[in-house]
Structures are given as C-alpha cells and as structure tokens.
N, C-alpha and C positions, 0 to 999 in steps of 0.2 A: 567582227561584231563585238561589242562591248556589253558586256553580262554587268548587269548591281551588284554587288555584293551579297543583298538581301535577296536578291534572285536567286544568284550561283548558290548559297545556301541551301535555299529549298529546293532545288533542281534536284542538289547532291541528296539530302535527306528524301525524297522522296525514289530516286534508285536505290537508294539501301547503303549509300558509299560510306553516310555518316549517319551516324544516330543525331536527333533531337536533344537538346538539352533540356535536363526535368524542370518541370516547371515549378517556380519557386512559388510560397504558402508565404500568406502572410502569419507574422506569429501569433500566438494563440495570445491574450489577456490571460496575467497567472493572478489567482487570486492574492489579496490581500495576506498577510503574513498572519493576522490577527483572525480571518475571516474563515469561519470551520464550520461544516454539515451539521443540522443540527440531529444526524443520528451521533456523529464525533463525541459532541458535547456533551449529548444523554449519553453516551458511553462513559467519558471520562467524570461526570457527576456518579454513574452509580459506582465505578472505580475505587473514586473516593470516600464514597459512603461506605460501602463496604470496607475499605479502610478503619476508617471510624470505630464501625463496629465491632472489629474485631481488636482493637487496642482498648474500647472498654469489656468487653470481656475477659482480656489477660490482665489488667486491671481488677476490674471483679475476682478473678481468681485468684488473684496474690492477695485480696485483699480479705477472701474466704479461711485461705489457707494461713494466713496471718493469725497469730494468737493475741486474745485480746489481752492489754497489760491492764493489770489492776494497780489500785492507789498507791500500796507497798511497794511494788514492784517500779512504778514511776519514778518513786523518792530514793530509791536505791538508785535506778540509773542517771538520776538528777543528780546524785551524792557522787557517783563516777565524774560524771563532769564536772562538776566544779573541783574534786580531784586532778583531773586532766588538765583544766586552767590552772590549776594554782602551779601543777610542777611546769609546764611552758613559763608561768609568769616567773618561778621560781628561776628558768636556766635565763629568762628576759635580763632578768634583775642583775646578773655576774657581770655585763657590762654599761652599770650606771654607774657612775661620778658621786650620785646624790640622792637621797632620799628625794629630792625633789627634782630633780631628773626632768627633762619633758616628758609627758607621758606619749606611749605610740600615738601614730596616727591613725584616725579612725577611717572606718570604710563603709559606705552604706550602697544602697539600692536604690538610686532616682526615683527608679517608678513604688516606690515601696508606697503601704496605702497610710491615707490621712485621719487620723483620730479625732473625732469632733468634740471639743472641750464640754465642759458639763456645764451647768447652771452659776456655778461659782466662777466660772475661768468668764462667764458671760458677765457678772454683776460687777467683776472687780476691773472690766474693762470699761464699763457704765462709767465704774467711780472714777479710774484715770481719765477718760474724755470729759467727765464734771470740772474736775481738778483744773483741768488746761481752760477749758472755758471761763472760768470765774476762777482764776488764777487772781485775780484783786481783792476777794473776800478771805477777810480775815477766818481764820479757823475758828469754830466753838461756834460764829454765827448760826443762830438756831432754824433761820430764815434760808438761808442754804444749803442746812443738813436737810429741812422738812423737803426742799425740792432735789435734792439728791435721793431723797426715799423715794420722793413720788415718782421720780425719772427712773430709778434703776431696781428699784424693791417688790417688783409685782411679773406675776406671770408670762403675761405675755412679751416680758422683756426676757425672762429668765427662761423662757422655752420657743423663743424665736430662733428664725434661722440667723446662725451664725457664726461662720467659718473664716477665721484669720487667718494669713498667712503666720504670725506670732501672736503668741500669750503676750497679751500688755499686761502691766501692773501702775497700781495708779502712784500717785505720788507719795503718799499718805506712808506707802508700806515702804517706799523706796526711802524715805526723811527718817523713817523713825530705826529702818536698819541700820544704815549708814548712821545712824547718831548712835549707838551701841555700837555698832563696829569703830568707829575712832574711836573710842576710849577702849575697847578688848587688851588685856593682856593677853587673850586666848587660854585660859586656864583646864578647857577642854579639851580631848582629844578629839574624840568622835562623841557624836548622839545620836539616839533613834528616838522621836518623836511620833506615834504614829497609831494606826488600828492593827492589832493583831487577832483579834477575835472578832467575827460580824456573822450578818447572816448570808453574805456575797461569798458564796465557796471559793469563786473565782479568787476573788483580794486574800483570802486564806493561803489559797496554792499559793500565791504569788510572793507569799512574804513567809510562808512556814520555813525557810531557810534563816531568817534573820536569827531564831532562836540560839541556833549552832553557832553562827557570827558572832552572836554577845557573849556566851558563854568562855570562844575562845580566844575574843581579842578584845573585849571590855577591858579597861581598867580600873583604878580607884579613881581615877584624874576625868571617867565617862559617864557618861547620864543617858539613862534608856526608860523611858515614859511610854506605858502602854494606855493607851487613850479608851480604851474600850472594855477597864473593869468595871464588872457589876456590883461585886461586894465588897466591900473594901475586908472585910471582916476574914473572911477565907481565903483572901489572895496572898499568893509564896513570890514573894520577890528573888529573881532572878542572884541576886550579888547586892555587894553596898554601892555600885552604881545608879541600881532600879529606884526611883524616886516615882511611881507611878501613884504610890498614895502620901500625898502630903502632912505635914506633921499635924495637922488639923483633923486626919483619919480620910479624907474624903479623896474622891479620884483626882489626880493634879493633872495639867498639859491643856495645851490647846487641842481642839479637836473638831474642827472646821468641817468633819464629813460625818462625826458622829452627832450632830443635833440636829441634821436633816428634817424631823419630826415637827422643832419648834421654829419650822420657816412661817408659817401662819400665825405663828405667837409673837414671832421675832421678825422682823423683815431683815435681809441679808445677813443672816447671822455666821453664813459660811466662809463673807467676804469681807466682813469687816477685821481690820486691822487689832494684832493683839500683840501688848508691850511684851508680856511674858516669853512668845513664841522666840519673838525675833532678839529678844534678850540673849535666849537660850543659844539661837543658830549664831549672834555674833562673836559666844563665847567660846565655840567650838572651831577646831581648826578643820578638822571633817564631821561632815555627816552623811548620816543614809539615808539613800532616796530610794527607796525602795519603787514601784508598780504597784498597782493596789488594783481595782477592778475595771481599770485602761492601764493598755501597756506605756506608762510613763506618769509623773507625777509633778504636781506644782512644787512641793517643796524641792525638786532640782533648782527654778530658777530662784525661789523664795534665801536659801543657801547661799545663792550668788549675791544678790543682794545684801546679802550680810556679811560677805567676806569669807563664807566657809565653803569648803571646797567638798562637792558631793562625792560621793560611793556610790557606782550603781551594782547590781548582778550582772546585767545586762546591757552592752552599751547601746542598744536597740530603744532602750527605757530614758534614752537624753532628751526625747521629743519628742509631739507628736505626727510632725510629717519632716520630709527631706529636708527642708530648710532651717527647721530646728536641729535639726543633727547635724548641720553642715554649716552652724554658726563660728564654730572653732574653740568653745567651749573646752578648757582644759580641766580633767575629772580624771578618778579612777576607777579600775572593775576593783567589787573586791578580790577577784585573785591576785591584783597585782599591787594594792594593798597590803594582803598579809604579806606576798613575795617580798615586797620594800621592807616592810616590817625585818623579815628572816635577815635581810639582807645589812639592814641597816639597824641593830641591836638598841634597845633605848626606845626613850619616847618619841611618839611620830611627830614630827617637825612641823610649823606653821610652814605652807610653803606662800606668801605673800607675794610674791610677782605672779604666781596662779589666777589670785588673789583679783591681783588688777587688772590684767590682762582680761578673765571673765568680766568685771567690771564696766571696761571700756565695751567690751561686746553688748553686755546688756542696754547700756543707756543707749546705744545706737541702735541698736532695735525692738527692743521690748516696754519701748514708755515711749508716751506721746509728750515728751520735753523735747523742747526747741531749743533751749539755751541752756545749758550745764551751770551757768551764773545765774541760774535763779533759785538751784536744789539748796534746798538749807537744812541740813541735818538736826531733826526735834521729834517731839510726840506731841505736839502741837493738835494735828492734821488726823493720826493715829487716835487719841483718844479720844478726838471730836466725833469718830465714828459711833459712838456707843449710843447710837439713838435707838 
C-alpha cells in the first residue's frame, strides 16, 4: 500500500512518533520610526520643559549673584581692553614690511543683526536716485532742486519703511569729494569731526574714549572739531589741533546730527552736501569714525569717498549689516593704529592704494552710477544743495 506523504505525516504526528511543526505567525506591522504614543510625547514635552526651566533658573542665579558694574568701573574695564588691543596689535605690528602693510583680515557673524539707517541715510538716498534720474539737468536748475525738496524733503519720506541692503550716496557728495581729493596734498594726518556732547548718553559712552585718542596721538599736522559746543566763550580747547571755534569765535564743522531741531525750518538740512566737511576729510589721510547712538556711522563711508582712510574702535562699527562689513573695506582699529604708529616712528603715511582699492569698492556698490564716465569731479551739484 502506498501512504502520501501528507498522510504518513499525520499518521506519525498523531501516534506521538513526531511532533507538529509550530505554526508560523504572520509578522506583526512595526510602527513608523517617527510615529510615538501620545503619553511618549507628553512625556518628552514636559522633559523638555522642565529643562527650560531649570537652565533659567541657574541663569537667574548667576545673574543675582552677579555684581552690578557701575559707570566708573565700565570705563576702567573698557581702559583694560583697549590696553589688551593695543599690546596684541603692538606684537601684530613686529612682522609688518610697512606702515601700510594690508591690514588683517576681518571676521564677522553672518547672522549678526541689521541696523536700520535713520532719516538722513533715507534723504541722501532720495538725493542719489534724483541725481541718476534727471542726470541731464544742469546743476543750480532751481526747477529741479524745488522737485528734489518736494520728492525727498518731507516726512513721510524721511520716516518710511526703509531697509537697503547698502548706504547709497548721491552724486553730489561723491563729485564734490573726489574733486578735493585730486588736488589733496594730504597735509593732515588724522581728524575727528563729530558730537562729543549730546543729550543720547548712548553716543556719549560710545565716543568718551575719543578724548584719550586725541590727547595721545593728535599732532600739530591734526584737526579735531567738536560739533556740539554751546559757549564758545567757556570752551578749553583740547591742543593747537582743536579748531572747534573758528576765528570768527563761533562753533566751526559740519554737523549733520546736531540741527535735527531745524528739519522744519530747513528741509534735509542733515543730507545736504557740505564743501567745508569734505574739504576737511579730503585733506586727511585718516580719520575717525567713531559710533555715535547706532553701532556704526556715515562718516565711515563719507571718508572713503574722500580718499581718507577710517579708524574705527571697533571693527563691528564698519557697517550696519553683514554685507557692509564684508565689502572688503580696507580700514584700521585704533590699536592697530597707534601699534603702526610705535612701530613705524614719524608721521603716519598716506597709504593710497588703500585709498583706491576702498574707492573701487564703493562706486560698485554704494551709488546708483552706471557708468564711471559720467562722475565729473565739482561742487557744481554740492552747493546746488543749499535750498
């Protein structure tokens, strides 16, 4: 007799000769990788919260236990640091070639935040897109100036939203630099043009160091103009640098942020172009750019335009977002100024390829010119402003 196979199997498992084989399970569906209980997730949210909580607490506590620094005590530790800059810039300096040396290279923070230009950095951008428009109008046209007030001289131009990637400058200020700077012998060395006294405590802190800077590396050959005396009568000038009151007794310099008051008497009085100023920065081989009440200031680029090469405190102070600081902008801190200075005995050097290099940077991005054959270096443009 002839058994099946499937047969003789069960005959045998069913005497006991052989076991059954287990019966196979289909596999279970495992959850998604991503896909969790939602006791999981209220667990691991309150995990984290509780996290949280406890890093500002030890926070708050250091922050308790922290003593608070007073004014004197700031300026002291500020006087440390720039101590600590000047002797690094000091051992920097033993292996330069030159007083004019490339200066290091700078480093900044991508994400670092954007400073929104003030009322003046808005008007004087009005004036350069006027400029490039009606580039065929003769300068001093009175018919032109009247519709550049009305276009750019009023409120809601001067407090509208408006965020450049770059500070433009208009023509006007760029023709009338450049025409002082080609004739510069550079008879300066450095100059500080600027506000030392206000009611912004802020732009105070921020420049109360200048005082110490002039006192120790001013020369006879420097010009230092405080824009912000009241009496001429009681004011103690600094050294025979300070030209702050003119021979006429009255306060001298441009001062673009102290007449804020007669923008309603004056229309753009803060953005209009001034021979005096740029006279002054064509003559200088450096100047100081101090910060004032934003960390960073127009007369950085106003400087370049003239051919003088800034000083900052802070090379944070070159811009006010990433792409201004990452122009390529060649500039010094002052520690590394005086360090040059120590290093290289004598009067500080024009350094002109600085010069041009800054130059070339700015007409590629900071004016709205097309064609570099149409800049014509005058005061044409400049004192057509004075409407």
């Amino acid at each position: 007799m002839v058994v099946a196979p499937r047969a003789l199997a069960l005959l045998l498992c069913a005497s006991g000769v052989v076991s059954a084989p287990p019966r196979q399970q289909a596999p279970r569906a495992r959850p998604a990788a991503n896909a969790r209980s939602p006791q999981r997730n209220a667990h691991r949210l309150h995990k984290a919260k509780a996290q949280n909580q406890a890093a500002r607490a030890r926070q708050q506590a250091r922050t308790q236990n922290k003593k608070p620094v007073g004014p004197a005590q700031q300026e002291i530790n500020k006087a440390r640091i720039r101590a600590d800059d000047i002797a690094a810039a000091t051992v920097a300096a033993r292996n330069l070639s030159g007083f004019c040396a490339d200066p290091p290279r700078r480093v900044f923070k991508q994400n670092a935040k954007t400073i929104q230009p003030g009322p003046r950095s808005v008007e004087v951008d009005c004036f350069a897109r006027f400029h490039e428009a009606d580039l065929t109008v003769q300068p001093g046209d009175a018919a032109a100036g009247a519709r550049m007030q009305k276009q750019c001289c009023n409120d809601k131009k001067r407090h509208g939203a408006f965020s450049p990637a770059y500070i433009v400058f208009p023509r006007s200020h760029l023709e009338a630099a450049m025409f002082y700077a080609n004739g510069s012998v550079r008879d300066v060395d450095v100059n500080f043009m600027g506000r030392l006294h206000t009611k912004q405590e802020t732009a105070n802190r921020a420049r109360k160091w200048i005082f110490d800077f002039v006192r120790s590396s001013f020369t006879n050959r420097s010009i230092f103009i405080d824009t912000t005396v009241q009496d001429p009568r009681t004011y103690k000038r600094l050294g025979p640098y300070d030209i702050s009151i003119g021979a006429d007794g009255k306060p001298a310099g441009f001062k673009p942020m102290g007449v804020m008051a007669e923008q309603t008497k004056t229309p753009c009085v803060m953005a209009k172009c001034s021979t005096d100023y740029f006279l002054r920065l064509a003559r200088s081989r450096f100047t100081l750019s101090p910060a004032g009440d934003k960390p960073w200031s127009q007369r950085f680029f106003e400087a370049i335009m003239a051919g003088s090469i800034p000083l900052l405190d802070n090379k944070e102070h070159s811009g006010r977002n990433y792409k201004e600081k990452m122009l390529g902008y060649k500039y010094l801190l002052v520690s590394e100024y005086v360090a040059r200075r120590r290093r290289f005995p004598g009067a500080a050097p024009y350094c002109q390829a600085w010069a041009e290099h800054n130059l070339d940077i700015f007409l590629r991005h900071q004016t709205y010119i097309m064609r570099r054959q149409t800049i014509h270096p005058n005061l044409e443009r400049c004192i057509a402003e004075a409407f």
